[in-house]
MIDOSE-1310 file (N, C-alpha, C; in nm, 2 decimals, decimal comma, always signed):
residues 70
xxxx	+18,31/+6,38/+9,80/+18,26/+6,51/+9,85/+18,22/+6,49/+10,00; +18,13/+6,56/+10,06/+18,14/+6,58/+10,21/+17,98/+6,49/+10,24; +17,90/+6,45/+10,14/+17,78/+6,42/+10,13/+17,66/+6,50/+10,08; +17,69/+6,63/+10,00/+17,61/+6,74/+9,98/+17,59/+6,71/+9,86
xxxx	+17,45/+6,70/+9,81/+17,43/+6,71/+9,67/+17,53/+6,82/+9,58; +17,57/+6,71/+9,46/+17,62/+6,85/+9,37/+17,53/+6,90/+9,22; +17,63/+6,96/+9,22/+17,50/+7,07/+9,09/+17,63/+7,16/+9,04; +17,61/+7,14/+8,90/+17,67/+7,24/+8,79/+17,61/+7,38/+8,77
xxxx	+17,70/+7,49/+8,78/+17,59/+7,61/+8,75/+17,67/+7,66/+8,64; +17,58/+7,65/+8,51/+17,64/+7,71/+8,41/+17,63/+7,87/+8,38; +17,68/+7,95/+8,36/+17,66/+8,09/+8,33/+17,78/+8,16/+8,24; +17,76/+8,25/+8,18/+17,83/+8,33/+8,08/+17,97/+8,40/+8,18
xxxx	+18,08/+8,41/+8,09/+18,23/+8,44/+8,18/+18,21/+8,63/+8,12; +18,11/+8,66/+8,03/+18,12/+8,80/+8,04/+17,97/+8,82/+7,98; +17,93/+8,99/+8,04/+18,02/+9,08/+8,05/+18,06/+9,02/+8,25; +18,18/+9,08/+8,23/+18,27/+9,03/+8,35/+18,17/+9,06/+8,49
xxxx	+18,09/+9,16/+8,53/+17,99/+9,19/+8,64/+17,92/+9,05/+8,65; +17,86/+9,00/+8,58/+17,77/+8,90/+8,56/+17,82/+8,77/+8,60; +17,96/+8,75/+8,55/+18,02/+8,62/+8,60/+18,08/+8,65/+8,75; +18,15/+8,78/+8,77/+18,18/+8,82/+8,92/+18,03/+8,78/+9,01
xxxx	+17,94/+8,82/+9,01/+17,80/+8,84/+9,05/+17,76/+8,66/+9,07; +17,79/+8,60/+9,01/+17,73/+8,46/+9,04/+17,81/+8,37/+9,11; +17,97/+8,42/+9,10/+18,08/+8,34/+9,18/+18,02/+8,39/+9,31; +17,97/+8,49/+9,34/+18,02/+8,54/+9,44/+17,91/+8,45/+9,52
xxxx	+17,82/+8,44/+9,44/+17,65/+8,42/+9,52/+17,68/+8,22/+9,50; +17,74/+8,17/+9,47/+17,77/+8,03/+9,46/+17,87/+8,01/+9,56; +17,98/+8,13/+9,58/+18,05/+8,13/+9,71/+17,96/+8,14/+9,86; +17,89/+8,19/+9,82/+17,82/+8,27/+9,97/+17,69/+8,12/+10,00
xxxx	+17,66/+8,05/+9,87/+17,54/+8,01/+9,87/+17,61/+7,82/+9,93; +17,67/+7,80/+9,87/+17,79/+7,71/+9,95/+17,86/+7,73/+10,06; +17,87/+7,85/+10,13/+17,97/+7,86/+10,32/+17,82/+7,84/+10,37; +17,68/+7,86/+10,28/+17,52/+7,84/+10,40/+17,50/+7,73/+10,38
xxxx	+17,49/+7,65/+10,26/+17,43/+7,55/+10,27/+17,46/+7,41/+10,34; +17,43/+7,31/+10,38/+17,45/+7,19/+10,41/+17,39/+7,09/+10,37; +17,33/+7,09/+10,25/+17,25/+6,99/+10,20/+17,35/+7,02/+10,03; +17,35/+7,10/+9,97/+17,44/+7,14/+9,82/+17,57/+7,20/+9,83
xxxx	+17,60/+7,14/+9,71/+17,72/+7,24/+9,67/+17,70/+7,25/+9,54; +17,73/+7,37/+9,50/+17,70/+7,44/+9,36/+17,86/+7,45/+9,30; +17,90/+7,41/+9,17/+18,00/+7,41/+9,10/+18,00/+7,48/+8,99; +18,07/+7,58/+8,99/+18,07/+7,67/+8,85/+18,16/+7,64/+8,74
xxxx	+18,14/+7,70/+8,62/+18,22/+7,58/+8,50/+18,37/+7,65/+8,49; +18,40/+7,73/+8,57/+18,55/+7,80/+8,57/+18,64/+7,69/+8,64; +18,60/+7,60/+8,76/+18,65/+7,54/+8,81/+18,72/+7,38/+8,72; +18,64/+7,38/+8,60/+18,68/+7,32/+8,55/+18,73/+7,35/+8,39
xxxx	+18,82/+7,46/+8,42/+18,92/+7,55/+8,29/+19,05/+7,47/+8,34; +19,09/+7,36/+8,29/+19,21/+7,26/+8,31/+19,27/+7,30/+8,20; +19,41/+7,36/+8,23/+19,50/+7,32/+8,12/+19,54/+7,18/+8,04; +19,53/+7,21/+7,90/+19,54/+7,07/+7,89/+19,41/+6,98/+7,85
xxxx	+19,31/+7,04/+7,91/+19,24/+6,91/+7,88/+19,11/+7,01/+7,85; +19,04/+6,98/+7,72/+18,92/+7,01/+7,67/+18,84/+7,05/+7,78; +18,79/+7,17/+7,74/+18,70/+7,28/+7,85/+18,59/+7,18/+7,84; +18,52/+7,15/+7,74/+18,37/+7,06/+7,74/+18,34/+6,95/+7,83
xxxx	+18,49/+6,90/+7,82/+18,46/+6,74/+7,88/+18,43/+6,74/+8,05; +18,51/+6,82/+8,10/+18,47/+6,82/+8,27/+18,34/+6,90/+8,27; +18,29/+6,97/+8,18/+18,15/+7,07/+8,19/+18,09/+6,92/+8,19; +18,07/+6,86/+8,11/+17,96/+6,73/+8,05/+17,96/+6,64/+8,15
xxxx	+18,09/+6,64/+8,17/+18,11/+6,48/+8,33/+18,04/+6,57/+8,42; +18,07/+6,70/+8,47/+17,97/+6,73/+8,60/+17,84/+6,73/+8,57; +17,79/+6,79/+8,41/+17,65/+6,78/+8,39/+17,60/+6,65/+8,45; +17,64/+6,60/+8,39/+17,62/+6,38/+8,41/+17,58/+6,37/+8,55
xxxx	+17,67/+6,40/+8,62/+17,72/+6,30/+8,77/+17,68/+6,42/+8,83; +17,58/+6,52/+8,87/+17,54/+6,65/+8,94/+17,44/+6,54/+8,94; +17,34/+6,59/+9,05/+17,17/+6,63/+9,09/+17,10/+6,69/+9,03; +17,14/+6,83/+9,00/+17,09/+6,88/+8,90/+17,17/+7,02/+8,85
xxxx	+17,13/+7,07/+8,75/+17,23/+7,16/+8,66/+17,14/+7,30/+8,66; +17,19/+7,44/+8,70/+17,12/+7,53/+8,70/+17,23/+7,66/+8,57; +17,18/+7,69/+8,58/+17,19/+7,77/+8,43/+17,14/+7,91/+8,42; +17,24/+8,01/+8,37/+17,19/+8,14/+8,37/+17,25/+8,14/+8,17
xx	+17,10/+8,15/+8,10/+17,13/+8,18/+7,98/+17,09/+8,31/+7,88; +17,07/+8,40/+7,95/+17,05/+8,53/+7,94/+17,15/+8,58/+7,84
C-alpha cells in the first residue's frame, strides 16, 4: 500500500441506497485522507474464489474493521 493504515468496512449490498451511500463516503473519505484507507467488502467479490476468505484475510491484516450492521 502507499503507507496508510488499512481498515475493512463491512456493510449490507441492499437495500441498494445504503450500499450506494457508503461507497460513495469511503470513496470521498479515501481521495481526503492521508493517514487511512477504507476497503469495502465488494472489492473483494473475486470470481472464483470464496466471497468469505478475502473478507477474513482483510479483517485479520486491517488496523481496524468498521461496520454498518443495521
Amino acid at each position: 500500500m502507499d503507507g496508510r493504515k488499512t481498515a475493512f468496512y463491512a456493510y449490507p449490498g441492499a437495500p441498494t441506497e445504503i450500499a450506494q451511500t457508503i461507497r460513495a463516503a469511503i470513496a470521498g473519505f479515501n481521495a481526503a485522507s492521508t493517514t487511512h484507507n477504507l476497503q469495502g467488502w465488494e472489492r473483494n467479490d473475486i470470481s472464483g474464489i470464496p466471497l468469505t476468505e478475502p473478507i477474513f484475510l482483510k479483517i485479520s491484516a486491517g488496523d481496524f474493521l468498521a461496520a454498518d450492521v443495521t
